[in-house]
C-alpha positions as CSV (number, residue, x, y, z in Angstrom):
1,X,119.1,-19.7,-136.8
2,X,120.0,-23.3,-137.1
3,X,123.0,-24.5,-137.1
4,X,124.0,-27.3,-139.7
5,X,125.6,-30.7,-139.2
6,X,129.1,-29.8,-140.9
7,X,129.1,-27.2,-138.3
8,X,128.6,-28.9,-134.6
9,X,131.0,-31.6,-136.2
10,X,133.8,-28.7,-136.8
11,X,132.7,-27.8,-133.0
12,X,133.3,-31.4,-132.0
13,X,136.8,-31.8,-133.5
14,X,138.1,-28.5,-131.8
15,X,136.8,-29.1,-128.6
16,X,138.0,-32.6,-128.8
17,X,141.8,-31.6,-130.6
18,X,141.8,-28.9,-127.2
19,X,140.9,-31.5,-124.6
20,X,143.3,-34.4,-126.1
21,X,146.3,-31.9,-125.8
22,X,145.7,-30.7,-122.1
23,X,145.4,-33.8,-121.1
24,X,148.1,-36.1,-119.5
25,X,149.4,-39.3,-119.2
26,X,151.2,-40.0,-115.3
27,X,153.8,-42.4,-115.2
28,X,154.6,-43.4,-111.7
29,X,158.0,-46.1,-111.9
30,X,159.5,-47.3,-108.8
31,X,162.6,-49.1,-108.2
32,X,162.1,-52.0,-106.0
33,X,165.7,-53.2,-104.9
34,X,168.0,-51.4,-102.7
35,X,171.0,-50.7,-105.5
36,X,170.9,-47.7,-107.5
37,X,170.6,-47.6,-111.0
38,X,171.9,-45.2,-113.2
39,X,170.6,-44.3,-116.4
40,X,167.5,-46.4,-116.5
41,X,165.7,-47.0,-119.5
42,X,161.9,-46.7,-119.0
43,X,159.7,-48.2,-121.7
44,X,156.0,-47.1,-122.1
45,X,153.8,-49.0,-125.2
46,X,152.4,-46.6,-127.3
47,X,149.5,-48.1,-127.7
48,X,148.5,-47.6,-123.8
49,X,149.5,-43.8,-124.1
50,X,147.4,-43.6,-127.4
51,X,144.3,-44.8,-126.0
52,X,144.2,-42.6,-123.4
53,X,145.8,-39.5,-125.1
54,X,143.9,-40.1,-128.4
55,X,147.5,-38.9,-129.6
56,X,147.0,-37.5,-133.7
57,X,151.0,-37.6,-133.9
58,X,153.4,-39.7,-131.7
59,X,156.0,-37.3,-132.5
60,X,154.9,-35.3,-131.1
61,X,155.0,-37.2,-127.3
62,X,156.7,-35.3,-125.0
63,X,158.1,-36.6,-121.3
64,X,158.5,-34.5,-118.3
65,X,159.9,-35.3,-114.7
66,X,159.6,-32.2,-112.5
67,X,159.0,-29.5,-115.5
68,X,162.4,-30.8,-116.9
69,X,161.3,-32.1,-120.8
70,X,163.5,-35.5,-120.9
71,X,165.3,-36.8,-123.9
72,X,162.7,-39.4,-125.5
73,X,162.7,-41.8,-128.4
74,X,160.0,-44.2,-130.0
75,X,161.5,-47.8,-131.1
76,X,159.4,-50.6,-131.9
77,X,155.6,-49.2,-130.8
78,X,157.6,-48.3,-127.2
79,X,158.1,-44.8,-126.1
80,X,161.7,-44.8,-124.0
81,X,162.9,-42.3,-121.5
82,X,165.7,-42.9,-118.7
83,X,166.3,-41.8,-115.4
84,X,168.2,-42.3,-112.4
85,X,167.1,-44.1,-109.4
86,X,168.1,-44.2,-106.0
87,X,167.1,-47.6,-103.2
88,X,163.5,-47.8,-103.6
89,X,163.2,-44.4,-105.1
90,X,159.8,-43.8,-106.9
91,X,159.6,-41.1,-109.4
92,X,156.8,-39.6,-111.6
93,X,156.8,-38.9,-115.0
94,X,154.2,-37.2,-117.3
95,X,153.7,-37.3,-120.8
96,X,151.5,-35.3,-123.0
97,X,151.1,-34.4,-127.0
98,X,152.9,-30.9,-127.1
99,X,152.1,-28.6,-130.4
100,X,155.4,-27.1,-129.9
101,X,157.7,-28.0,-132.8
102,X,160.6,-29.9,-131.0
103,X,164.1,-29.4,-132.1
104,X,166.1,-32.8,-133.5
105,X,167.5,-33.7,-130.2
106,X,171.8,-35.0,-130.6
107,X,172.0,-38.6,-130.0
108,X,173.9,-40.4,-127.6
109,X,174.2,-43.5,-129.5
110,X,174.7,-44.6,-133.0
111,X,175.6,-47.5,-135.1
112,X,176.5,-47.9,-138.7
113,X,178.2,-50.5,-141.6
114,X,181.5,-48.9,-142.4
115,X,182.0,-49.1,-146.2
116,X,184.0,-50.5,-147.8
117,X,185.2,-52.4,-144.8
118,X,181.8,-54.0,-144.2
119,X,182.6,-53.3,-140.3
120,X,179.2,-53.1,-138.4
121,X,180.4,-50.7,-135.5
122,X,178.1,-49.4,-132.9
123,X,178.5,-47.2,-129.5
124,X,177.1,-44.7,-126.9
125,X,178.4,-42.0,-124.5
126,X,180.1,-44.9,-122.7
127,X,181.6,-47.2,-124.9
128,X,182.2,-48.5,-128.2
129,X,181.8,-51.8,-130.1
130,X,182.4,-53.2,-133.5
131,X,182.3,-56.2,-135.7
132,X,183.7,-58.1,-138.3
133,X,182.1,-58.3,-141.7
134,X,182.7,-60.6,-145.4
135,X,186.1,-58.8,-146.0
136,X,187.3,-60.7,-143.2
137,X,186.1,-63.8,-143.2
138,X,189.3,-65.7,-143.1
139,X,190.9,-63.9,-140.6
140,X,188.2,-63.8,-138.0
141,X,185.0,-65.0,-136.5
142,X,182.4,-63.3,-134.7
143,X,183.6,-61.5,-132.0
144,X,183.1,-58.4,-130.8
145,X,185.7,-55.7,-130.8
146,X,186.0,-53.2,-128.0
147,X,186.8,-49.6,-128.2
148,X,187.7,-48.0,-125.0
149,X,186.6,-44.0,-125.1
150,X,187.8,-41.7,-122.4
151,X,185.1,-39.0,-124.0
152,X,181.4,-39.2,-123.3
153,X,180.6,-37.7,-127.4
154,X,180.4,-40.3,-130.1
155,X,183.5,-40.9,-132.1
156,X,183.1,-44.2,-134.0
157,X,182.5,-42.2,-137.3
158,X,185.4,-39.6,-136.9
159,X,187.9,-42.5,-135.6
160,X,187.0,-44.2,-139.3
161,X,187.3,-41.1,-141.2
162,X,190.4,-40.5,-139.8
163,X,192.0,-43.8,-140.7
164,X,190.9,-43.4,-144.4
165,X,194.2,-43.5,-146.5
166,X,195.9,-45.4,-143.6
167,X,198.3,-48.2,-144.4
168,X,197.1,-52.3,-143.8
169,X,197.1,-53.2,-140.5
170,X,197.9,-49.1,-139.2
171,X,194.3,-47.8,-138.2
172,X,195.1,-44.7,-136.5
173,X,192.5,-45.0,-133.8
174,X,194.9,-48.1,-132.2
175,X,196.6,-45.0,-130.6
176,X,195.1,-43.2,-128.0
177,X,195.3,-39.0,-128.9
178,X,193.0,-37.9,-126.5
179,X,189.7,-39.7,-126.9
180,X,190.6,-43.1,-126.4
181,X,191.6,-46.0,-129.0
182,X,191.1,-49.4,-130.2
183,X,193.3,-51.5,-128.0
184,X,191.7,-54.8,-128.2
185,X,192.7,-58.0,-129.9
186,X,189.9,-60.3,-131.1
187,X,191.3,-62.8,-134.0
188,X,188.9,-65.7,-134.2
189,X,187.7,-65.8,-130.8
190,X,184.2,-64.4,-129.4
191,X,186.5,-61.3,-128.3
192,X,184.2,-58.8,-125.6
193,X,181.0,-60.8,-125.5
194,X,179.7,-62.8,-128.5
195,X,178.5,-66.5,-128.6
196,X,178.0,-70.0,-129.4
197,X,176.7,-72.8,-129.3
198,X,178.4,-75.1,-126.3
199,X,177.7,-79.0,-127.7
200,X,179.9,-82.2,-126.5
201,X,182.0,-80.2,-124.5
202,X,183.2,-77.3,-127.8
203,X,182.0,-74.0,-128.8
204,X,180.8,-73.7,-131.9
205,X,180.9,-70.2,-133.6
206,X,179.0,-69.0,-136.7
207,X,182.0,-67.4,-138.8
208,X,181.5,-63.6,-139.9
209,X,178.0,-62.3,-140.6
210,X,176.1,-62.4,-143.6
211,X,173.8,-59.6,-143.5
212,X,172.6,-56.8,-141.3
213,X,170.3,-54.2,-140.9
214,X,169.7,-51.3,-138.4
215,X,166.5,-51.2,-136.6
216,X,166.6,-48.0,-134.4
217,X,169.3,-45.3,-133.9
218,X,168.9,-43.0,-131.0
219,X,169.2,-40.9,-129.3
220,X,168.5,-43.0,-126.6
221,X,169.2,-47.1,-128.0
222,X,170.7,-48.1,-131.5
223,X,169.0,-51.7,-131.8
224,X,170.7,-53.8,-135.2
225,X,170.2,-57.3,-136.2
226,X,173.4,-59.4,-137.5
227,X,172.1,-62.7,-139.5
228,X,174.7,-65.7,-139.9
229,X,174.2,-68.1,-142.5
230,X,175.0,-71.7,-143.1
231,X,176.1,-71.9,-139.0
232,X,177.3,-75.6,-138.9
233,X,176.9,-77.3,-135.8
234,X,178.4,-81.0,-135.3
235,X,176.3,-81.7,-138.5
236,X,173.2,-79.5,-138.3
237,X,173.0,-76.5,-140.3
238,X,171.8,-73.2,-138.5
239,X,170.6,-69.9,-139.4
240,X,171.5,-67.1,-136.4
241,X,170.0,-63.9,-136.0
242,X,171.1,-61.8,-133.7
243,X,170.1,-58.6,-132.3
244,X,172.3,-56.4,-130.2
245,X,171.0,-53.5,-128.1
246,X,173.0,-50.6,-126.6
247,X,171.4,-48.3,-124.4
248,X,172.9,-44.7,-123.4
249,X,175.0,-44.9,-120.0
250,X,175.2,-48.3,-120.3
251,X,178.2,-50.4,-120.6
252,X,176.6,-54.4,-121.2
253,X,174.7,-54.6,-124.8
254,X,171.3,-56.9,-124.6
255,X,172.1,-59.0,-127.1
256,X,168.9,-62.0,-128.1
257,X,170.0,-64.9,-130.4
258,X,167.8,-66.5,-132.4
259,X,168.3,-69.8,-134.5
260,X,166.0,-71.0,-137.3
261,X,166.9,-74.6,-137.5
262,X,165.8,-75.5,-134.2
263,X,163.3,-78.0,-133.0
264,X,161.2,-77.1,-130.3
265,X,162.4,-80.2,-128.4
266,X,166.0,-79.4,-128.4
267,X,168.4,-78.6,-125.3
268,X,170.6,-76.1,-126.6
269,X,173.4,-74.4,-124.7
270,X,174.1,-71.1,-125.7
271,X,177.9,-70.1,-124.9
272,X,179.0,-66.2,-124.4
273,X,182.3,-66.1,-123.5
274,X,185.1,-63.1,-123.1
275,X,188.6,-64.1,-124.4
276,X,191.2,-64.7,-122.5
277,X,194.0,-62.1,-121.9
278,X,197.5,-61.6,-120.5
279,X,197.9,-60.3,-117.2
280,X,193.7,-60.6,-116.3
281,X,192.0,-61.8,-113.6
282,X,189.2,-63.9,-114.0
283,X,185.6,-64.2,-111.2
284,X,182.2,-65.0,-111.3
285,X,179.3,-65.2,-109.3
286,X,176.7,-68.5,-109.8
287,X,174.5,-67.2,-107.8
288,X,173.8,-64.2,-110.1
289,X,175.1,-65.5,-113.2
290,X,177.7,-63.0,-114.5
291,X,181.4,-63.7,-115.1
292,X,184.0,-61.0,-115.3
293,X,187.9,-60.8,-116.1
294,X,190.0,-57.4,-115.2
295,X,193.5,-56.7,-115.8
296,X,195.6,-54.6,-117.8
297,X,194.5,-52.8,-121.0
298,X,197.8,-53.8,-122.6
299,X,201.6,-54.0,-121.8
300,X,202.0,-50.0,-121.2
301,X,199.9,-50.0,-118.0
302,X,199.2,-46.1,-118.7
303,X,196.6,-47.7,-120.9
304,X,194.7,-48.3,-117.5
305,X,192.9,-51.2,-116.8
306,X,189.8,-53.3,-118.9
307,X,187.3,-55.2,-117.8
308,X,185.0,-57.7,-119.6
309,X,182.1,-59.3,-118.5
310,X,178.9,-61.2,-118.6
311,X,175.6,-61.3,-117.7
312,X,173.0,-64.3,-117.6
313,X,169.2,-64.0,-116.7
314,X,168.9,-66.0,-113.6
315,X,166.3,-68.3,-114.6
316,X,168.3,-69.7,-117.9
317,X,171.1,-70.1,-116.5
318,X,172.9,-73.5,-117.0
319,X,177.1,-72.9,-115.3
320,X,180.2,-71.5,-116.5
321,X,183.0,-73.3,-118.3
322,X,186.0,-72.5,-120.1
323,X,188.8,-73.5,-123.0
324,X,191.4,-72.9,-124.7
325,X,190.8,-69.3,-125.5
326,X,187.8,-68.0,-123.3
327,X,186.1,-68.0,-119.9
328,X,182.5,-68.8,-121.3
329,X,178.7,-68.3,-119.4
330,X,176.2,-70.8,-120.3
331,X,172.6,-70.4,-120.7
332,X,169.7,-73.1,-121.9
333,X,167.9,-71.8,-125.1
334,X,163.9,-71.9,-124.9
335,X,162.1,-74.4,-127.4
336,X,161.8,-71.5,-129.7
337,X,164.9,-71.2,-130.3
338,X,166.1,-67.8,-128.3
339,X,168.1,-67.1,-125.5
340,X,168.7,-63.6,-124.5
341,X,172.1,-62.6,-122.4
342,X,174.4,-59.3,-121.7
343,X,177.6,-58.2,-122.4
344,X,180.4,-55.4,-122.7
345,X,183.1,-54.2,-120.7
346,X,184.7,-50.9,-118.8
347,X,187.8,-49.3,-118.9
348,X,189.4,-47.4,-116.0
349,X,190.3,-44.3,-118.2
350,X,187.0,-43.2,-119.0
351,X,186.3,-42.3,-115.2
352,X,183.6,-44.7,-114.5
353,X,185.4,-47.3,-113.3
354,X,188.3,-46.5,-110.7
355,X,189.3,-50.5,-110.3
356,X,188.2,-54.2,-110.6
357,X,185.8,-53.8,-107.7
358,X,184.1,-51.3,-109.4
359,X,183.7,-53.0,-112.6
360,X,182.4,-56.6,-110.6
361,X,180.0,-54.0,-108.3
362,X,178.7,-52.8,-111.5
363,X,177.9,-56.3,-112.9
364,X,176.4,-57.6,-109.8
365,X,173.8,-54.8,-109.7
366,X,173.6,-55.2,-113.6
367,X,171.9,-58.8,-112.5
368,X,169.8,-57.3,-109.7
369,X,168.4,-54.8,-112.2
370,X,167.4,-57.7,-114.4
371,X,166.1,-59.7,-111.5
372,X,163.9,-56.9,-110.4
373,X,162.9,-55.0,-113.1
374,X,161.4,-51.5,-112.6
375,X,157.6,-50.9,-111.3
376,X,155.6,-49.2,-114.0
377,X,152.1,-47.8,-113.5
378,X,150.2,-45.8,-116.0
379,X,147.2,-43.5,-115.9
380,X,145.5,-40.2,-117.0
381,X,146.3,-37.6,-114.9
382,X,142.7,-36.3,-113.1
């Protein structure tokens, strides 16, 4: 009996639908410096998995290191996964299309606008950020806020809820109960890490954002764009856009600016500063471009002890200068009109950073890691 063509094409498909799914993609990733790095982000483009997998639903991806299924996440046509390295460890990772229906997993970062405050607030297990929107515009700039958590789950939403119905100017989450608290004072400064633009000698900031909109949200990166319109510089009208990434176990945000407005011939300096504070210390390093300042939280030292800092790629960096209000990090913006830099900060309560040493130790390797990315190869597994 012969068989027709519907049905050797219905063979086909199965045989090819059993083959794709038992096969697998190994990820071999080696860390070339000798400084650990915690919580490592690993980023794999989807379209190199695809073509070798023939993946029907990316979804569906799973990662594996050692058996162990790892928390995963798709942003942007990447597939993400973290790890920690030790000096020159190198690791393997496999991934695979799994039929298995996979639970939604809880996220470790998340970022939101706070209505009707117009707040754009974002944070991981580490740390916490917000900032300003049109409410404010005459009271601040574009800073960012910092919130100090002493807990590793995420608390931005609850600390808003449970302000609702709170006088002007009495947001309960200023006082720590347990979880950690909104200590920092930004007015119309650049706060725990925002920019400017550095011309004749003065920073020049944006004002409060226009617009937003959130790109990814966990559970391993929350990735939102801020736009600034009308950005007047000495005379010349800017458009910013700026996109601010947080990673889980991280404490610096990746934050790129862009400016429509530029000419490809200009030589701008981008400015990202930290404000200055009572009873801080400031440092830096020129050699691996980051600038730090430690000291006291607030008056009470049971508040423990804040640092904020900043990180500048290497290769764009252009010196560190300071003013009134802020010890600022400059970097040259490319032609096209972006320039990419780092910033955050660490408290001493929430256990990962026991004193100023720490916090500086964890900026220096923060540049290393930058300067030496991780070594990713990719192939099918034989």
């Amino acid at each position: 009996m012969r068989m027709n063509s519907s049905f050797y094409m219905i063979l086909l498909w199965l045989f090819w639908s059993v083959t794709s799914l038992a096969q697998t993609v190994m990820v071999t990733v080696e860390n070339p410096v000798r400084t650990e790095r915690k919580s490592e982000t690993i980023s794999i483009p989807l379209e190199q998995i695809s073509s070798m997998l023939q993946v029907s639903d990316q979804a569906a991806l799973t990662v594996t290191e050692k058996g162990r299924t790892l928390l995963s996440q798709i942003v942007e046509g990447e597939l993400l996964f973290q790890s920690d390295f030790g000096k020159r460890e190198r690791k393997t990772f496999h991934i695979k299309q799994s039929d298995a229906v996979k639970e939604t997993p809880q996220s470790l970062v998340d970022g939101r606008l706070v209505l009707p405050r117009e707040d754009y607030a974002w944070e991981n297990d580490r740390i916490a950020f917000r900032m300003y929107g049109p409410p404010l515009a005459n009271d601040v700039n574009n800073g960012i806020d910092v919130w100090t958590k002493r807990v590793r789950h995420l608390i931005v939403q609850k600390w808003y809820k449970e302000s609702e119905g709170a006088p002007p100017g009495k947001d309960t989450y200023h006082e720590d109960r347990g979880e950690g608290a909104d200590f920092f004072a930004v007015g119309r400064t650049l706060g725990g890490g925002s920019s400017g633009i550095w011309y004749s000698g003065k920073l020049y900031q944006p004002g409060v954002f226009t617009s937003q909109r959130t790109i990814a949200n966990g559970p391993i990166r929350v990735v939102f764009e801020l736009t600034y319109d009308g950005w007047d510089v000495d005379g010349r009208r800017f458009r910013e856009v700026k996109r601010i990434s947080l990673d889980a176990g991280h404490n610096l945000n990746r934050i790129q600016v862009s400016l429509i407005g530029a000419d490809p011939g200009d030589s701008l300096l981008v400015a990202s500063g930290v404000v200055k504070r009572a009873n801080t210390t400031a440092a830096h390093d020129t050699k691996n471009s980051w600038l730090s300042l430690w000291g006291l939280t607030t008056k009470d030292s049971v508040n423990g002890y804040l640092g904020t800092g900043i990180v500048v790629p290497h290769s764009d960096f252009a010196g560190f200068v300071e003013d009134d209000n802020h010890y600022l990090a400059l970097g040259r913006m490319s032609g096209k009109g972006t320039f990419v830099y780092y910033s955050g900060a660490g408290w001493t309560r929430s256990g990962d950073f026991a004193n100023e040493k720490a916090w500086k130790s964890y900026l220096h390797s923060f540049a290393q890691r930058i300067r030496a990315p991780l070594k990713v190869s990719v192939a099918l597994k034989k």
